[in-house]
C-alpha positions, 0 to 999 in steps of 0.5 A: 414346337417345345421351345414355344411350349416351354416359352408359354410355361416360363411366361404363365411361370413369371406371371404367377410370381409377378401378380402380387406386384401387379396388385399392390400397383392396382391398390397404389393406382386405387387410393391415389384416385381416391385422393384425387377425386377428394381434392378440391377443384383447381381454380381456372386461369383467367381469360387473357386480356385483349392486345393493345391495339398500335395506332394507325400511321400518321397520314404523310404529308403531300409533296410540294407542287412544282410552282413553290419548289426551286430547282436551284438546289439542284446545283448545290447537290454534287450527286 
C-alpha cells in the first residue's frame, strides 16, 4: 500500500514539473492551427478521365463446309 502511495506521489511529482512542457505543446499545436485555417484552400484534383474502352473481337470466319474442302492433304501430313 505505501509503494502505491509513494508511486501516486512521484507521478503528481513528474507531473508538476512536466506542465510548462505540456503548455508550450498546446501553444505550438494553437498557432499551427491558426496558420492552417489561414492557408488557402487546396485545389481539388480533377476527376479521372474514362478508360479507353478495347474494341470488340473481330468476328472468326466460318469453317470451310465439307463439299470444297479436300482430304487429299490428309496424305501429305506425316501427323
Amino acid at each position: 500500500m505505501l509503494f502505491m502511495l509513494e508511486g501516486a506521489a512521484l507521478v503528481q511529482e513528474y507531473g508538476k514539473a512536466l506542465n510548462p512542457l505540456n503548455e508550450l505543446m498546446k501553444r505550438i499545436s494553437d498557432v499551427m492551427g491558426k496558420a492552417k485555417s489561414a492557408e488557402p484552400e487546396q485545389a481539388q484534383l480533377p476527376p479521372p478521365e474514362v478508360p479507353k474502352k478495347l474494341e470488340a473481337p473481330q468476328k472468326k470466319l466460318e469453317a470451310p463446309k465439307n463439299g470444297n474442302f479436300s482430304r487429299d492433304l490428309d496424305n501429305d501430313i506425316p501427323f
